[in-house]
C-alpha positions as CSV (number, residue, x, y, z in Angstrom):
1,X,0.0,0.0,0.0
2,X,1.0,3.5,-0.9
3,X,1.4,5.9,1.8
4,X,-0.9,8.7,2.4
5,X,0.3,12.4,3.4
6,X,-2.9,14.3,4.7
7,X,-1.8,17.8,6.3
8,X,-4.7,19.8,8.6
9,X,-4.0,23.8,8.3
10,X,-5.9,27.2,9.6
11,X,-5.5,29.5,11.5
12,X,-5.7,29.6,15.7
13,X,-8.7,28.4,17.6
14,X,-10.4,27.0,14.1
15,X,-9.9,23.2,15.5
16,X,-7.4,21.5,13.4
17,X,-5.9,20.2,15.9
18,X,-9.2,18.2,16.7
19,X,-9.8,16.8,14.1
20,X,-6.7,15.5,13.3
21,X,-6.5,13.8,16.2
22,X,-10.1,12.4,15.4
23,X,-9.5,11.0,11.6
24,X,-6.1,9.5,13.4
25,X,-8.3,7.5,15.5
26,X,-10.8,6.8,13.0
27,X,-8.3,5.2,11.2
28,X,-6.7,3.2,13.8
29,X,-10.1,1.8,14.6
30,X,-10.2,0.5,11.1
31,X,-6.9,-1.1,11.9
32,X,-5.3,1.1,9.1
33,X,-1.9,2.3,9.7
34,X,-1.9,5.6,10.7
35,X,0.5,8.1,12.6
36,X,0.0,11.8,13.8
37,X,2.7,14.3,14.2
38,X,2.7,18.4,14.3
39,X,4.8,20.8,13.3
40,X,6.6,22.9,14.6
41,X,7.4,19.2,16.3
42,X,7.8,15.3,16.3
43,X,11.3,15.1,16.8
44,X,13.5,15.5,19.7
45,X,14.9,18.9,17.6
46,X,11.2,19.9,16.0
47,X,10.2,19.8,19.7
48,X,13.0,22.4,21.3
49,X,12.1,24.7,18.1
50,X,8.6,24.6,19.2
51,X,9.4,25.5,22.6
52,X,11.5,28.5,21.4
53,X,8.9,29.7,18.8
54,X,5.4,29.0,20.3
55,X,6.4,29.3,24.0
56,X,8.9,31.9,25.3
57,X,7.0,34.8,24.5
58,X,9.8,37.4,25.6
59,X,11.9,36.4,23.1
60,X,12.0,38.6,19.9
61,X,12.5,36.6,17.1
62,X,12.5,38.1,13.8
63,X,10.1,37.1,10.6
64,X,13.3,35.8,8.7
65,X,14.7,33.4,11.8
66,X,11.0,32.1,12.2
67,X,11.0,31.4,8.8
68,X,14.5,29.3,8.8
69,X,13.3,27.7,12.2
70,X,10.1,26.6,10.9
71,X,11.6,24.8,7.8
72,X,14.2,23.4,10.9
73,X,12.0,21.5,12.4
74,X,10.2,20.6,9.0
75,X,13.5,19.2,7.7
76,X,14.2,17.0,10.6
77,X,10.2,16.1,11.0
78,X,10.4,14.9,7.2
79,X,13.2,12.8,6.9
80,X,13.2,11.4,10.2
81,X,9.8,10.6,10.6
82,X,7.3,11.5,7.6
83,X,9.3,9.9,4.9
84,X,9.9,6.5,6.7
85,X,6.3,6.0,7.6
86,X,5.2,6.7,3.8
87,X,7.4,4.0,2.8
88,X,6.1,1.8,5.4
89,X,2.5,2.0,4.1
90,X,0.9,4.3,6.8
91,X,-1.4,7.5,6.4
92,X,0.5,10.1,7.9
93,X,-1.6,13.3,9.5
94,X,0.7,16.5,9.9
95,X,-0.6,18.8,12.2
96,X,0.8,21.9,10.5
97,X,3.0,21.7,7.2
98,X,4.4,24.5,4.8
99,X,1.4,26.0,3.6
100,X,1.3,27.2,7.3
101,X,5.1,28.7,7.3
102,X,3.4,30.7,3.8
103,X,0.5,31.4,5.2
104,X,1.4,32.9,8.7
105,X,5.0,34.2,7.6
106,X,4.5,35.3,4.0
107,X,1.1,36.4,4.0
108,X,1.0,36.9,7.8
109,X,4.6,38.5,7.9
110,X,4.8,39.6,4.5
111,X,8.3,38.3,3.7
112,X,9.3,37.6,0.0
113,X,6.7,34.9,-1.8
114,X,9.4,33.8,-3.6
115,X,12.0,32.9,-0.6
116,X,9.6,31.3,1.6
117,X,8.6,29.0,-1.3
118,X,12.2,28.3,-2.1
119,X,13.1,27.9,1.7
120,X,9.4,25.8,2.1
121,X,11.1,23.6,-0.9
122,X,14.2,22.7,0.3
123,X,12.9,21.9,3.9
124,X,10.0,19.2,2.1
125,X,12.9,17.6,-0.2
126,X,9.9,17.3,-2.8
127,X,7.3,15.9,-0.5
128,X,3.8,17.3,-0.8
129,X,0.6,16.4,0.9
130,X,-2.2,13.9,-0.7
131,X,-4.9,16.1,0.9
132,X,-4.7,19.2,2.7
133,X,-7.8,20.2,5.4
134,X,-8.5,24.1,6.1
135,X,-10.8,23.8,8.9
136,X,-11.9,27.6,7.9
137,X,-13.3,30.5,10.4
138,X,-12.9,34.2,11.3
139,X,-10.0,34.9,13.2
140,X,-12.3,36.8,16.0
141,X,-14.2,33.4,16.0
142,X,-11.1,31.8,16.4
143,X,-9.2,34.2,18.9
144,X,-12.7,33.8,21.3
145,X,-12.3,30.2,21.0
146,X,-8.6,29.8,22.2
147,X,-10.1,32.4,25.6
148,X,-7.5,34.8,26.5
149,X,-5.6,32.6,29.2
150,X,-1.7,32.2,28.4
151,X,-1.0,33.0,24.8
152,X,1.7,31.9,22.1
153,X,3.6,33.9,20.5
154,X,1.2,34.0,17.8
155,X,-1.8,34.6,19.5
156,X,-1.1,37.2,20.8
157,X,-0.8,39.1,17.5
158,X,-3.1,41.5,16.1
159,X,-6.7,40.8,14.6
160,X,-5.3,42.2,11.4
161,X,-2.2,39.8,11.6
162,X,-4.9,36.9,11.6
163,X,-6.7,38.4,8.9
164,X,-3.8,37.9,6.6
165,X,-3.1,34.6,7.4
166,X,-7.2,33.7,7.0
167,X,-7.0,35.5,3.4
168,X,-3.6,33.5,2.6
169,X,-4.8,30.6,3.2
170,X,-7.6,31.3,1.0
171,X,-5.6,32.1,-1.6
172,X,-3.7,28.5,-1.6
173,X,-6.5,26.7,-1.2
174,X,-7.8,28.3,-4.9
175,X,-4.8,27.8,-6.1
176,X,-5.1,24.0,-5.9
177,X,-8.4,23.0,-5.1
178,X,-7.5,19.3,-6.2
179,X,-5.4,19.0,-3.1
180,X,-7.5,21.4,-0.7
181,X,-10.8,20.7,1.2
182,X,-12.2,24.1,2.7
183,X,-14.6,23.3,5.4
184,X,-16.9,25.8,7.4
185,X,-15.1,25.6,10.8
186,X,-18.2,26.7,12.8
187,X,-20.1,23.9,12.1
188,X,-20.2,21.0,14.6
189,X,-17.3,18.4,15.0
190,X,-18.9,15.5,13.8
191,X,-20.1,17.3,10.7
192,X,-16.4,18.4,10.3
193,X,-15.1,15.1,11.1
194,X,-17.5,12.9,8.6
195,X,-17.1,15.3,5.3
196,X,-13.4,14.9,6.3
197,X,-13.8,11.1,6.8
198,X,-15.7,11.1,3.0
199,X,-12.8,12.8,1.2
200,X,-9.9,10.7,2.7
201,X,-12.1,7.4,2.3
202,X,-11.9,8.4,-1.7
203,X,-7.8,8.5,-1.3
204,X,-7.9,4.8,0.7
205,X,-10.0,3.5,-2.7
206,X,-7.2,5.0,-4.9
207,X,-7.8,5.8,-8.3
């Protein structure tokens, strides 16, 4: 059996997060091979870069280093973990993959398309996801959802900062709709969860 790459994107509070954890078990319960990482993450390196960019605040960190940190971790998560499991046979779920380091730091950011494409490239050595999911809401939406306890780094950037990443990722996702599936984040889980369920049952038929 082929591997299957399946990445979940959006923006914060839109619940990603949750259902890639749900179509992991999903699968598992099906006895289909299955794993479930995140990025930043999943490696011993991916998870001290997450630490540095998601959780100590204080630091100042400029949009060029997060964008080289980022595809860090990405490196590391796709050639020590990603890549083997493909070969193996498994359904790999990323949490998080490069459309989220173009969404957040080159829409969100603004740095050079062009750059973070090349930079996105050479991180995925050529991998691309099968299916990609954009749970998609407002960012206010979103920001309520997450509540106001301690915030990331990113969260605690403007509404306006969101907004760009929101219309980003809109902008991928019409730029390949064969690989996107755009889904009204406000609607309830299990509706999320079973149009998600329909689209990755298609790629577990093949062609």
């Amino acid at each position: 059996m082929k591997g299957i790459f399946i990445t979940f994107e959006g923006g914060e509070g839109c619940g990603k997060s949750t259902q890639a954890r749900a179509l992991y078990a999903r699968l598992k319960r099906r006895g289909i091979p299955a794993l479930l990482t995140l990025e930043p993450g999943g490696t011993d390196l991916g998870q001290r870069i997450r630490d540095l960019l998601k959780r100590q605040v204080s630091t100042s960190i400029s949009p060029e280093a997060e964008l080289l940190l980022f595809n860090a971790s990405r490196a590391q998560l796709v050639r020590q973990v990603i890549r083997p499991a493909l070969k193996r046979g498994s359904v790999v779920i990323c949490d998080r993959f490069y459309d989220s380091t173009t969404a957040y730091q080159g829409y969100g950011r603004g740095l050079d398309m062009a750059a973070v494409k090349a930079v996105n490239d050479f991180a995925a050595g050529g991998l691309k996801p099968d299916l990609t999911v954009l749970p998609d809401i407002p960012p206010e939406h979103g920001l309520d959802r997450k509540g106001r306890g301690v915030e990331d780094r990113f969260e605690q950037e403007a509404v306006r900062f969101h907004k760009h990443v929101r219309s980003g990722y809109l902008r991928l996702a019409r730029m390949e709709p064969e690989r996107w599936l755009v889904i009204d984040g406000r609607l309830a889980r299990r509706q999320i969860a079973d149009r998600i369920w329909k689209r990755v049952s298609g790629l577990l038929k093949g062609p």
